[in-house]
Every structure is written in structure tokens, then in C-alpha cells.
C-alpha angles and dihedrals in degrees: 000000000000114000132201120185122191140153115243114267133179118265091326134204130284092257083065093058094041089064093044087058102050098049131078094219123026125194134198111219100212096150101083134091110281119238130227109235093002119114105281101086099024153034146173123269126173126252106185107298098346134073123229145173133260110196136195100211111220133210108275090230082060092082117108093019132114114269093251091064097048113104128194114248112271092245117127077189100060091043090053097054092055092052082048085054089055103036090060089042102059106012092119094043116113096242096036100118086045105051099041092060091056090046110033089054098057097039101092135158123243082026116134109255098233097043092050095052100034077057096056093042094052096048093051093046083052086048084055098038095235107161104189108142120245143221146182119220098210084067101046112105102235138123108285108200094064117103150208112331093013095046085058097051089047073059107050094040091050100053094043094253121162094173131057116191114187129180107264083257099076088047086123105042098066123048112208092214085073094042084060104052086055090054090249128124118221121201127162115224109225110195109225120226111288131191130176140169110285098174124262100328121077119291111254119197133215092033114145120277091258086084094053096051087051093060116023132066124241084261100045090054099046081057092052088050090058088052090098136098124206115223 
């Protein structure tokens, strides 16, 4: 039973789908302290030959709390100008209307972080069919002091899990001498480099999926998430 644990982040990069793809069971780990100009509340679109960012601004008295508690400022506003972002960004893109459709209507001001992206991520996961199940930390019966290393394995063992698969990044955070004591097999999943057509302007890479979701077919895109090794 292969496992992929990830905070909920907003509209994340290819690499994040591409896990989701490859394991049997996926959780978001929203329990964990949320973290200011990480991935949770932004990302990177393309606007002609330049990257910027599109960002969910939080609640000021969100700072220093778990993912799961942080809300998105109650500012229809605020919310606006990031669907304008995108509009101008990917107007002239092939799966724009339809896209758009899936994204602007779940984007929301005064929603809780987590459950707004975990939202997203789990309706584009359903566009593409990908039937990988999902689950959320935060309800899952396990013991809650533990941390970083030990808090993934209480995961993986509660929810019958013999195979851990990580993003390279955490290649030095887990030691797969431990993961094998405990009967579990640990892997790290490096995306390999993917390019793919992004209209008339210069391709940039490590934007968020978004992108992706503008340009590429459903079929185009189930080939790119195949594009990985596991080492």
C-alpha cells in the first residue's frame, strides 16, 4: 500500500499531482504549523515571458497556527484581484473557459486555507480521474505529539501502509534504515525535467499546475505525470 503525505498547498506544482498519482492512499498534512511564504497560500503562474505570484491573503491572527485553523481574509476584493491575475495570464490559453470554471468558483474569501485547497486539489484530481483515495491528517486517529519523521511513520502504520513515497526534497529528513525496521519501504519521487507548450512566449518551468491545466490535454498531462523516477 503505497503512501504520499503533503500539506495542502494552493494549486501546487506538477511534481504534487504526480504523487498523488502514483500512491494508493494520499494525505493532506494539515496539522501542522502553517508557514509564512511557503506554498499554502501561493504559487507561480505565467504572465508572457515572467513568473508571478498569485497569493491568498490570510487573517493576520492566523500566524503561528496549524494549517487546518488558518482562514483567507473576508475580502471579495482581494479574492477578485487574484481571478484578474489569472484571467490576463491565461486568456489566450486552449482550456481557459474550462478551467476557469473548475478554479474561480472554489476560490472564495473568509474560507479555511486547508479546506479551500484541499477542495481544489481534490476536484482537479476528479477532471483528470485520478482515483487515488484521500485523507486529512487532522482525522485520522493517531498519536498527535509525535513530530516530524515519527509523526509520518504513525501515519503510514495507521493507515496499513508498506511503502512511503516523499518528494527528493525531503531526501534528508527520513532515513530508510528506520522506514525498514518498521516493515515500511521508503522511496523519493525526482521529477524529471518537463516541458510542455505554453503558447508563443518562452517555456518556464516549476510554475504552479495551474499552468499546466491552461495548456495540455487530459492526455497530454497524464503523459507529463508519468515524467518521475523513484530513487
Amino acid at each position: 500500500m503505497k503512501i504520499g503525505i503533503m500539506q495542502p498547498y494552493f494549486l501546487p506544482y506538477i511534481g504534487y499531482f504526480s504523487l498523488i498519482n502514483l500512491v494508493d492512499k494520499f494525505i493532506y498534512y494539515d496539522d501542522v504549523q502553517y508557514i509564512k511564504r511557503g506554498w499554502v497560500n501561493r504559487n507561480r503562474v505565467k504572465m508572457k515571458n515572467e513568473w508571478l505570484y498569485i497569493i491568498l491573503p490570510i487573517k493576520k491572527a492566523s500566524l503561528n497556527l496549524n494549517i487546518n485553523k488558518v482562514f483567507v481574509v473576508n475580502n471579495k476584493r482581494e479574492i477578485d484581484k487574484i481571478k484578474n491575475t489569472i484571467k490576463h495570464c491565461y486568456i489566450n490559453a486552449p482550456n481557459y473557459e474550462k478551467i476557469k470554471n473548475i478554479v474561480f468558483e472554489n476560490i472564495k474569501p473568509g474560507l479555511n486555507i486547508s479546506k479551500l485547497n484541499i477542495n481544489l486539489i481534490n476536484i482537479i484530481c476528479n477532471y483528470l480521474n485520478i482515483d487515488t483515495k484521500m485523507y486529512i491528517s487532522s482525522e485520522i486517529e493517531k498519536n498527535s505529539n509525535l513530530k516530524g519523521e515519527n509523526q509520518i511513520l504513525e501515519i503510514c502504520k495507521s493507515l496499513d501502509g508498506d511503502h512511503y513515497i516523499n518528494p527528493i526534497g525531503g531526501k534528508e529528513l527520513y532515513s530508510k534504515k528506520k522506514f525498514n525496521k518498521l516493515g515500511i519501504k521508503l522511496n523519493f519521487i525526482e521529477i524529471d525535467k518537463i516541458e510542455y507548450y505554453q503558447g508563443k512566449y518562452n517555456f518556464i518551468e516549476n510554475l504552479s499546475f495551474l499552468d499546466v491545466l491552461m495548456w495540455c490535454s487530459k492526455e497530454k498531462i497524464h503523459q507529463l505525470l508519468k515524467m518521475y523516477k523513484l530513487v
